[in-house]
Structures are given as structure tokens and as C-alpha cells.
C-alpha angles and dihedrals in degrees: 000000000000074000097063096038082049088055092044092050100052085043086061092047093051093043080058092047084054090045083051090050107056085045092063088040091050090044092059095041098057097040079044101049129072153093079310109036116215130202128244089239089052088042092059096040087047091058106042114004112037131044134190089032124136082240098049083049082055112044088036108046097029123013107038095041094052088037092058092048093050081053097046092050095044089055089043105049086040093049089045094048087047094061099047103050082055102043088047093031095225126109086210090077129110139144092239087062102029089060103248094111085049091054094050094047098052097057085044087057105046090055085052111053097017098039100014080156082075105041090127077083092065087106100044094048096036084060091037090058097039086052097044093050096044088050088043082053091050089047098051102040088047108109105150089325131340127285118201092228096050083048100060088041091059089044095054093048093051091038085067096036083062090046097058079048088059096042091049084052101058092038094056086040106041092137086064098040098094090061089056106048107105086050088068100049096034118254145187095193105131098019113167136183081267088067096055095043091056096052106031096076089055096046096049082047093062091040091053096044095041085055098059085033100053099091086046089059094056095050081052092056095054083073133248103301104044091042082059096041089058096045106266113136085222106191080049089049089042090050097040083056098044092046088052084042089055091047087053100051099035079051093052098040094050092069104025101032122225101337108169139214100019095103078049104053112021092059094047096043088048088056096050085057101040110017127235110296110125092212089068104022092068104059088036094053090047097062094030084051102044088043097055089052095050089049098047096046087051100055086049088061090042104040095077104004119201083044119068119209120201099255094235090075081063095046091054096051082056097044111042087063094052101047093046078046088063108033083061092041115083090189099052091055100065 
């Protein structure tokens, strides 16, 4: 038997290695790939050999940057979408749909069509708004504790509570919509070294936090009873995960807009691969995750080059398949 769990184990670090694996070959793809193309051996001498290049300009003003943001959000809407399938205990579960990523985004928005003189506060407000609506959610799905399923029906009302918000924004300012695209389909265009710099300290914060948190998810996932039986204050151990949830997605949509089903198919696929042990799943789910964002925004600059497409037009036609794919497998719902 210690056998067996020994064999499982090593299959679940290997699976990681290959996770690994495909991030560092995305990476390299996306900084590589362009309307100039640049070697990997250039690619390695512009960052950290050679200075005052045209690939150095490149590499360094237009492709890492934007590279390193397609990698944070993809850590932060998967990890986001993680915690909340197992919080919830549905697969189904992601901030997009639960309304998380909604929140965030209105109050994104707002500052950006109605306060565009503040837009530095993107960040702050996204997570603001991510925080007040999940806490809205948990408020309205309480009734002598939380219930999981409770919990995803009050998302999806609010969720499209928050949407009618949005679309009242853009009616009553049409002549600002076009600034504001990319944010609602969720873009990486212009992405710049600020950017990173206002994600990345959110994103390391959920990292840190999810890798002391991860034992305290599995017992979750037992169920109620048996969480409580074994110790765990489970509506304080629901709320301390939703809160991080909540870090994780604001963060992300501050900088990307509203991308969708990121936080709903990274973290399944990465369980189908690597089962549901939190332990694994996370950083599982961080390199599978970053690594599916940095592919598919590089196939939206590449699919029609010269002209560039919002990634989360890539993303949905992912992801529409692959929810429809589990709503009609019974398997791949449990």
C-alpha cells in the first residue's frame, strides 16, 4: 500500500515538472513570437546580456512585460477559481460566474469611464469590489451557516445584478465605451512594467497565504461535519478562502478586464491531470494556469497579425466548449 501512495505521489510531481515545463515553453514562445520574430538564443543575450538593442527595446518595453502580466492573471483567476470549486464543492465555480470577477469590474469600470483622472485606483477598487459583492454573496446565501449550493445561486443572481450595473454604464456613457473595450472582453494590449507592478504583490500574497492554507482546503472538502469534527471552524476557514479568492480575482481583473473562464477550466483540467489534493492542485493549477493565458494571448496577437484580438475572445472559444463539455459529462462533474 505505502508502495502505491509512493507511485501516485511521484506521478503527481512529474505531472508538475511537465506543468513546469509547458510555462517556460509558453514563456519563450510569447517574448519570441511577433511581428519580428527573435530567437531563443537572442531572447536569452536581450535580457540579460545586451542593452540599447532593438531587441532589448523589444523584449523589454513590449513582450516580457506583457508576457509577465498574461502569467500573473492566469495564476490569479485559476487560483481564484481553485478555491472556490472547492470551497463550494462544485466544479462549476468560478469567479467569473459567481459574480467576484463582476464586482471587481464594476467598480474598475466606473473609475474608468466616470474618474479616468484616478485610474491608478484600478487595483484598489477592482479588489474593493471583488471584496463588497463576495461578502454581499455570503450575506445573502447565510441561513444558520452556508451551504455551497445556496452560495453559487446567490452568485449567479448578483453576478447579473452587477451586469445590468455595467451595461447602464456604457448606455449612459456611449461616447467612452470605446476606451474601455478591451476591459470587457478582457485584454493585454498596452501592457507596460506598471501593470506588473500593480498585480504582482497581490498575486505573491495569495501564493504565500494558499501554501500554508492548502491542508486546511481538503479537510473542507470532506464536508461540514466531518471539517468540524476534525477541528476546522469551517464558516471562518470558508470566509478566510473566499476573502483570498476575492484578492486573487480583483488583482487579475484590474489589469486584464473582465476574461472569462480561466478561474472554470484551468483548475478542472488541472484536476483531471493531477487529482484533488490541494497540496498539489495549487501549484499545479499555478503553472497550468499561467501557461494557458500566455498561449492563448499569444495566439490573439498571431491569428490575424497585424491585427491584434482581446484574448478573451480566445479564452471563450476555449472555454465555451469545455463548459458545455462538462455540463453533458457526468464524470467530469464530480
Amino acid at each position: 500500500m505505502s508502495g502505491y501512495i509512493k507511485e501516485k505521489e511521484y506521478k503527481k510531481i512529474l505531472i508538475l515538472i511537465v506543468f513546469v515545463l509547458l510555462f517556460i515553453t509558453s514563456f519563450f514562445i510569447s517574448v519570441g513570437y511577433g511581428a519580428v520574430k527573435i530567437t531563443y538564443e537572442e531572447i536569452i543575450k536581450a535580457i540579460f546580456f545586451e542593452i540599447d538593442t532593438v531587441n532589448y527595446q523589444i523584449i523589454w518595453n513590449v513582450r516580457l512585460p506583457r508576457t509577465i502580466v498574461a502569467a500573473l492573471v492566469g495564476i490569479g483567476l485559476s487560483l481564484s477559481g481553485a478555491i472556490l470549486q472547492g470551497v463550494m464543492r462544485n466544479p462549476l465555480a468560478s469567479p467569473k460566474i459567481i459574480g467576484v470577477s463582476s464586482g471587481g469590474g464594476l467598480v474598475a469600470l466606473i473609475i474608468l469611464i466616470i474618474f479616468p483622472q484616478y485610474y491608478y485606483l484600478v487595483p484598489v477598487g477592482a479588489f474593493i469590489g471583488a471584496f463588497l459583492t463576495t461578502l454581499f454573496i455570503y450575506s445573502l446565501a447565510w441561513k444558520e451557516g452556508v451551504l455551497p449550493t445556496r452560495l453559487v445561486l446567490a452568485g449567479v443572481a448578483v453576478s447579473s445584478l452587477l451586469g445590468a450595473g455595467t451595461n447602464s454604464l456604457l448606455t449612459f456613457f456611449p461616447d467612452r465605451v470605446s476606451g474601455v473595450l478591451g476591459f470587457m472582453v478582457g485584454g493585454l494590449s498596452a501592457t507596460t512594467w506598471r501593470d506588473v507592478r500593480m498585480i504582482l504583490p497581490y498575486v505573491l500574497a495569495g501564493i504565500i497565504l494558499l501554501s500554508f492554507l492548502s491542508g486546511k482546503l481538503n479537510i473542507l472538502m470532506l464536508g461540514d461535519e466531518v471539517a468540524t469534527g476534525l477541528g476546522v471552524n469551517v464558516e471562518v476557514t470558508r470566509f478566510i478562502f473566499i476573502i483570498i479568492s476575492s484578492l486573487l480575482a480583483g488583482s487579475a481583473v484590474s489589469v486584464v478586464g473582465l476574461l472569462g473562464f480561466v478561474g472554470l477550466i484551468v483548475p478542472h483540467m488541472t484536476r483531471l491531470f493531477i487529482g484533488s489534493d490541494y497540496r498539489y492542485l495549487f501549484p499545479g493549477t499555478i503553472f497550468f494556469g499561467a501557461a494557458i493565458v500566455v498561449i492563448c494571448d499569444t495566439v490573439a496577437r498571431l491569428l490575424f497579425a497585424p491585427i491584434e484580438i482581446p484574448v478573451g475572445i480566445i479564452m471563450s472559444a476555449m472555454g465555451a466548449p469545455f463548459f458545455l463539455y462538462l455540463l453533458r459529462n457526468k464524470e467530469g462533474l464530480k
